[in-house]
N, C-alpha and C positions, 0 to 999 in steps of 0.2 A: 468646461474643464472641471468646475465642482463638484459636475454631479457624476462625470465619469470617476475624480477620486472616490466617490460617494461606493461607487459601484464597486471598485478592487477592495475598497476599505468592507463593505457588506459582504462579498465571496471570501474573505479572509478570516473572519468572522465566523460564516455558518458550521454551524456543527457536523461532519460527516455524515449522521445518520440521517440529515435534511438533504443529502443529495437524491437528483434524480438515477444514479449510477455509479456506481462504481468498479473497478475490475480486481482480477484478483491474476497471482502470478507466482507461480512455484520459484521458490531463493535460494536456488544452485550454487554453492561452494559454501554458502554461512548453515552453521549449523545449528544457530540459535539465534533470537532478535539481536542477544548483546553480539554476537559475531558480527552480524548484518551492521550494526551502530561502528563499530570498529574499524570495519573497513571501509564504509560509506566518512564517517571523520576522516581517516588516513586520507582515502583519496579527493576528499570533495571540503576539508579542512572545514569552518564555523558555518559556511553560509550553503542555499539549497545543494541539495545531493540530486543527482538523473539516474537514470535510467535508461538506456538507448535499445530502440526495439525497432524488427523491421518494417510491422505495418502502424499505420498510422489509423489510429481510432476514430472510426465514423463519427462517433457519438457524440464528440468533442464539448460541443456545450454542455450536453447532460452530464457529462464528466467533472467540469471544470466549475460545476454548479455548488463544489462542498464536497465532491467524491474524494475516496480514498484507493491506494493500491493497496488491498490485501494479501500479504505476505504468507504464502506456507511452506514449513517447514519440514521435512520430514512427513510430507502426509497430515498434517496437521495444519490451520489456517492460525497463526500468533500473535500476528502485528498488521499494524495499518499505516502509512503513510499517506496525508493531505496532497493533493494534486494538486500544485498551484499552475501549471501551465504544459502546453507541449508543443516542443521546436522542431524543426527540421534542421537533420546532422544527412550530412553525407560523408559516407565513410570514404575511406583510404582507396575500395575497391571501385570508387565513382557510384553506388547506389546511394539512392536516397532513402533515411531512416526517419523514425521519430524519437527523441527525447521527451522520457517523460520526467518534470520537473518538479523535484518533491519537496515536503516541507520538513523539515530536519529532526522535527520530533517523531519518534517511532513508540506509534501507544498499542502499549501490549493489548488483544483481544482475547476471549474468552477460547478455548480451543474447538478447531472444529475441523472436523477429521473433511480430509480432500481425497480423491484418486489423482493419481496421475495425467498428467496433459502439458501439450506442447505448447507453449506461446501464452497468451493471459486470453482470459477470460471476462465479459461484462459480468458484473455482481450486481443484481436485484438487493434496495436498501432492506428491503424485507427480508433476505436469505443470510445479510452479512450477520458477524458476529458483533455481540457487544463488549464496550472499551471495560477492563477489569475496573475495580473500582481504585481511586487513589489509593496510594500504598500496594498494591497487589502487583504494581509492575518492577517491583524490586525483587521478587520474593523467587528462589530456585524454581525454574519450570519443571513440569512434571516429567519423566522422559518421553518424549513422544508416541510410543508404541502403548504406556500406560493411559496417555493423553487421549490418544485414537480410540481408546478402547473406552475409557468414560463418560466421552463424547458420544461415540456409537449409541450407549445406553440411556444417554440423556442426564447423568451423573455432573454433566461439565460445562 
């Protein structure tokens, strides 16, 4: 029993950029991280927030290892959510999905321009972006077309 506490209390713990994995997932209807914060509160009130998607991620362990879901915005990659687990929902229509189960804090990342794509993607801890430094995740984002283009240059 100790050492399995031992174990959630260590993956809870590990810093993101120590995962073996992480995916990343265009955030359709919010149009900024603080949008995404707002409505993920409204609907999912103080404690973890999900995400409901239809396939279920091979990779599971390397996922749940300290991964993050990387959030882009407008073509732009912003924010990161901690993975703490993923459930099996079955919907209304009788299929079976997966929830992915997040950790409540949305820490702004560095920008980094995305193309478009359907469904989420695995992210290499090497490819992902790094967390802004304290203080920088208050501060007005840049408008994303500005963002994409800084990025592009290596500016960002």
């Amino acid at each position: 029993m100790a050492a399995g506490l031992l174990t959630i209390l260590a993956r809870a713990y590990i810093p993101a950029m120590t995962a073996s994995l992480h995916m990343m997932k265009l955030c359709v209807g919010a149009q900024s991280p603080a949008d995404l914060e707002t409505w993920q509160r409204a609907r999912f009130g103080d404690g973890p927030t999900q995400h409901v998607t239809r396939m279920r991620p091979k990779r599971e362990a390397e996922l749940l290892a300290g991964g993050s879901i990387y959030w882009v915005f407008k073509g732009v990659m912003l924010a990161r959510q901690r993975l703490i687990a993923l459930e099996p929902r079955r919907g209304e229509d009788g299929i079976e999905r997966c929830a992915l189960i997040l950790d409540r804090e949305l820490v702004r990342v560095t920008g980094v321009p995305r193309r478009p794509f359907q469904g989420w993607r695995y992210l290499k801890p090497d490819d992902a972006p790094t967390d802004l430094p304290p203080g920088r995740e208050v501060e007005q984002p840049l408008p994303p077309k500005l963002a994409r283009e800084l990025a592009e240059m290596g500016l960002l």
